[in-house]
N, C-alpha and C positions, 0 to 999 in steps of 0.2 A: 612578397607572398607569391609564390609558383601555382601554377593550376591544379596539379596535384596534393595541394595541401587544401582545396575546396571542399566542401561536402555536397553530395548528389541535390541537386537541385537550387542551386546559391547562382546566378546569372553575376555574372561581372564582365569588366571592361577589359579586355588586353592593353598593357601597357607597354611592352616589351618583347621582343624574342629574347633568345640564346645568341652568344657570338659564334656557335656551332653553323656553319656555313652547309651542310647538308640539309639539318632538321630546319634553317631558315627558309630555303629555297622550297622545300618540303610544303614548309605551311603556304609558301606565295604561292605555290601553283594550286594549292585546294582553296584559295579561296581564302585564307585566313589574316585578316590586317591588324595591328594594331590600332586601338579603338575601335573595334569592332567587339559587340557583346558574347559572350560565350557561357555555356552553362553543363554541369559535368552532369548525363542523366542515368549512370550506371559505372559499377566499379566489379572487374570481372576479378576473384576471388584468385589468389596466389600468386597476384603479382600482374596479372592477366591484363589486358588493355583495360580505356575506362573509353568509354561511350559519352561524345560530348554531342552538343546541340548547338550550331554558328547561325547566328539570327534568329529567322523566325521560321523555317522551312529544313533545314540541310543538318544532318546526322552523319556522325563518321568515327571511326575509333582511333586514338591515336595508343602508340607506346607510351609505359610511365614513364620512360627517360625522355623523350620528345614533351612530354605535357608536364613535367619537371624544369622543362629550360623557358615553359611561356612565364612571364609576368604577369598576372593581374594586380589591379586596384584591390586594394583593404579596406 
């Protein structure tokens, strides 16, 4: 299951990146590890980014193809 198949408010685990070597490096520099908790808080209409929440404090918007190559837990 990828992160863009979550619904707004569902907190999970990262299990995985992408083998995508951009959007990897992408996520290590915000901050983003596997097993680390993440939660989708908004999905912007047409395709638009979605607005996630990493922890308990840090908001940021990723692309749907970047949050299409995260793994989470099912």
């Amino acid at each position: 299951m990828n992160l863009l198949e979550l619904k707004v408010g569902e907190p999970r685990l990262i299990k995985d990146f992408s083998q995508n070597q951009s959007v990897y490096f992408k996520l290590l520099s915000l901050g983003i590890l596997p097993g680390d908790e993440i939660e989708i808080m908004g999905k912007a209409p047409f395709g638009g980014p979605i607005s996630i929440k990493h922890g308990s404090q840090t908001f940021l918007a990723l692309r749907r193809s970047e949050a299409k190559q995260i793994e989470v837990e099912s």
